[in-house]
C-alpha angles and dihedrals in degrees: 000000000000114000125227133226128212093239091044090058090051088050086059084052098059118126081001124112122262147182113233106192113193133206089249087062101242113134119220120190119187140127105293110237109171149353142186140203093270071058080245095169134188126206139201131219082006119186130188109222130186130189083006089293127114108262096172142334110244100179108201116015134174112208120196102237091234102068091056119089089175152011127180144168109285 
């Protein structure tokens, strides 16, 4: 069985939609565009969203990678 690993996970996410949750409990979903070791991401078309409703459109966004506590396929 191949193993893998958390930033090869991240690679397969690439240009795909995904949920970043943050330790201050706000949700962002948006296209995934890059990433980096400190796991430092940027997103697309990114959208805060809260109670699983639109609150507002952010458009690109960097987020530090160690405000994130997940991010998952939207």
């Amino acid at each position: 069985m191949e193993q893998s690993r958390p930033l090869d996970t991240l690679n397969r996410a690439r240009d795909k939609r995904v949920i970043v949750e943050l330790k201050n409990h706000t949700r962002l979903v948006g296209k995934l565009k890059a990433f980096d070791i400190h796991i430092n991401v940027v997103l697309e078309e990114a959208e805060e969203m809260v109670d699983g409703s639109l609150k507002r459109k952010l458009g690109l966004v960097f987020i530090r990678g160690d405000t994130i506590i997940l991010i998952s396929p939207a």
